[in-house]
N, C-alpha and C positions, 0 to 999 in steps of 0.2 A: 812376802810369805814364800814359803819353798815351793817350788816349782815339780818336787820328786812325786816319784809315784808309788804307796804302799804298797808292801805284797797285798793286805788288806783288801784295797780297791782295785783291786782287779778280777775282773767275774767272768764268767762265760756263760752264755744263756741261749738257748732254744726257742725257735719262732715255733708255735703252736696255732693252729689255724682253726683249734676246733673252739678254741675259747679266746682267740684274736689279741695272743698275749705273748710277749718274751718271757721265757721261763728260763730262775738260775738253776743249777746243779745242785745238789742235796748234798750237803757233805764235804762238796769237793775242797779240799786244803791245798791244792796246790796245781796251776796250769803251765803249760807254755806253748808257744807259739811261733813257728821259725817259717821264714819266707824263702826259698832258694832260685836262685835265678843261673839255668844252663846256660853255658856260652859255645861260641863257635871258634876256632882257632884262623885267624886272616893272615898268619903270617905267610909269609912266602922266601925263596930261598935267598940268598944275600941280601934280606934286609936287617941285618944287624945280630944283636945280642940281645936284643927284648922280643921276648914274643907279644905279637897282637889279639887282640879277640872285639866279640861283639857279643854283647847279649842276647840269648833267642828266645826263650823259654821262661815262665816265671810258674814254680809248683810251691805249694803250702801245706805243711803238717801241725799236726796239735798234738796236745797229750790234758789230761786231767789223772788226780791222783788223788783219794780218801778214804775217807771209811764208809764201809759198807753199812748200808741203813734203808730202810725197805720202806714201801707205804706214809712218804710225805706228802701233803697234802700241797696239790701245784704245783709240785716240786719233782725234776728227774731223777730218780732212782736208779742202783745200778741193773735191777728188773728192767726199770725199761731202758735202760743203753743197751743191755744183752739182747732185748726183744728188738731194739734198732735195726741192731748187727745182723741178728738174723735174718730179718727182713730184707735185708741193703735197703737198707732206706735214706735217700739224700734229704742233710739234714742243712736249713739256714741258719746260719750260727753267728752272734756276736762276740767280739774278745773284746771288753771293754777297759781301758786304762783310764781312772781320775786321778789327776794332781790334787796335792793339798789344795790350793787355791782355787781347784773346783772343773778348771779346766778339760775336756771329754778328749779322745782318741780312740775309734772304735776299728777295728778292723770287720769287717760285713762279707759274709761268702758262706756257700753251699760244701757241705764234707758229710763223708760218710766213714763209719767206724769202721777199722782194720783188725783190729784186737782191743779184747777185754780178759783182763788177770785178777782171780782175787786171789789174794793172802790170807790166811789165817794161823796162829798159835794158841795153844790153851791157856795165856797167858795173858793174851793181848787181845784189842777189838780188831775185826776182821776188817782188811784193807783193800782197795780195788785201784786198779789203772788201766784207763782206756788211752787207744792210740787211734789217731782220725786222720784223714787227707783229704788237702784240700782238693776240688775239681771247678775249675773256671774262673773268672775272674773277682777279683777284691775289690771291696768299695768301701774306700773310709767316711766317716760318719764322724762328725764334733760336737755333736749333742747327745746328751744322757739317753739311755737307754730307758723308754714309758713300760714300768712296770707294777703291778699290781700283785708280785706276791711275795716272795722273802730275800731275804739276802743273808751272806754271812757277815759277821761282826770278830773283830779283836779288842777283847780291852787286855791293857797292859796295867800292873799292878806290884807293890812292894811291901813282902809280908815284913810285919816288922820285927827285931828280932824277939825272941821269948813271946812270942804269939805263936798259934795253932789255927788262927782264922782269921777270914776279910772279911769285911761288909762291901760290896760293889754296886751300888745303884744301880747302872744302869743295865743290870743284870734283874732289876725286880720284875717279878712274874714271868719272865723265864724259865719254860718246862724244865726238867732235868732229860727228853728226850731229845730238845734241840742245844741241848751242852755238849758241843762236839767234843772238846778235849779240855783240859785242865794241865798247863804247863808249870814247874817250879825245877828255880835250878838244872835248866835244861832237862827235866825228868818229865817223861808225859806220862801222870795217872792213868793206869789200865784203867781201873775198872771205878766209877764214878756211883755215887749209892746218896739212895735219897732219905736213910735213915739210920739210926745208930750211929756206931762209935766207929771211924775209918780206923782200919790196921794196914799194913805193909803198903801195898801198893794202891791201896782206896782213899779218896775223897770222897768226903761228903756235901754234898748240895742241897742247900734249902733255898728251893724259889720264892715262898712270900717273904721272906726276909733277904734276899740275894744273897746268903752269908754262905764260904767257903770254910771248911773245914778240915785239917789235914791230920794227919798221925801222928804228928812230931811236930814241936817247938826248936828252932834253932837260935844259937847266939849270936846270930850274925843276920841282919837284914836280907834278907832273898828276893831276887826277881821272879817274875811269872808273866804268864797270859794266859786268859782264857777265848777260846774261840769260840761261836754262838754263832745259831740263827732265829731271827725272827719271821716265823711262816706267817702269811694275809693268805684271808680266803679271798680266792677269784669271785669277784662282782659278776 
């Protein structure tokens, strides 16, 4: 089985002390995480054509990128990243990587937010990006991250052609508030509606049926995904 790691499964999550739980991001569509290690230069004068060095220093930064989405339930919001920020408050953070085959890789450390930006157009759903730095040291972890509240999902999906809608199972009883996006032919649906006839740039979502509904039939089979999450109440 492949050994890769999904953009998918990759999460980043918040230790929470008040309710003794790693908590994910709301929203968030996209992270990363870069490690940099300063060096020192050792060369010295007639020792050749290469320079030398030595490692001194090891610093860590992050980023998260989505849409904005307010009041989830266990879930961090861009309200409370902004209220983080203000606060300085160091924050214990997991970046968690799984392979298909199941395999963990976590990076473990304390960061606190440097900047938060939203986006918005009247067009489109309102977008945010935070940028974080690390402080101290990193502890890798190769066990699953014990959690008790939601996480994001992708399913991937092929409208077929002279169709205008899917049926997606594992999309049954899925709000239409944790429908993060609806992608087709690289086209991300603005604006997502849980009722009537979709026009231009709207899909329609029915969740006791899972069924997707677009504006248009094409003659040609089209790719897609939809991204989702499913929120758990904290025990």
């Amino acid at each position: 089985m492949s050994e890769l790691v999904k953009g998918e499964n990759v999460t980043v999550f918040k230790y929470v002390a008040s309710i003794n739980a790693w908590v994910p991001y709301a929203c968030a569509r996209s992270c990363s995480f870069s490690i940099e290690t300063d060096t020192i230069e050792t060369s010295i004068t007639g020792s050749g054509k290469y320079r030398t060095f030595v490692p001194r220093s090891n610093a860590s930064t992050g980023s998260l990128e989505g849409l904005t989405q307010l009041e989830k339930i266990n879930n961090l919001s861009i309200a409370d990243l902004i209220q983080l920020q203000v606060d300085h408050e160091i924050l214990l953070m997991r970046w968690e990587d799984i392979s298909d085959n199941g395999d963990v890789f976590t990076k473990e450390l304390e960061m606190f937010i440097t900047n938060t930006t939203q986006t918005a157009s009247f067009d489109n759903v309102a977008t945010f990006s935070v940028s974080l730095q690390g402080t101290g040291p990193i502890t890798l972890v190769y066990t699953p991250t014990p959690i008790i509240q939601g996480i994001m999902y992708r399913k991937e999906f092929i409208l077929p052609a002279n169709e205008d809608s899917i049926v997606l199972y594992e999309l049954n009883g899925v709000s239409i508030d944790n429908v993060i996006s609806i992608i087709l032919d690289n086209s991300d649906a603005s604006i997502i509606i849980g009722s009537g006839t979709p026009i231009g740039q709207e899909v329609k979502y029915n969740s006791s049926g899972a069924t997707i509904t677009f504006p248009f039939a094409s003659d040609i089979d089209l790719n897609g995904y939809v991204s989702y999450q499913i929120i758990y109440e904290a025990s």
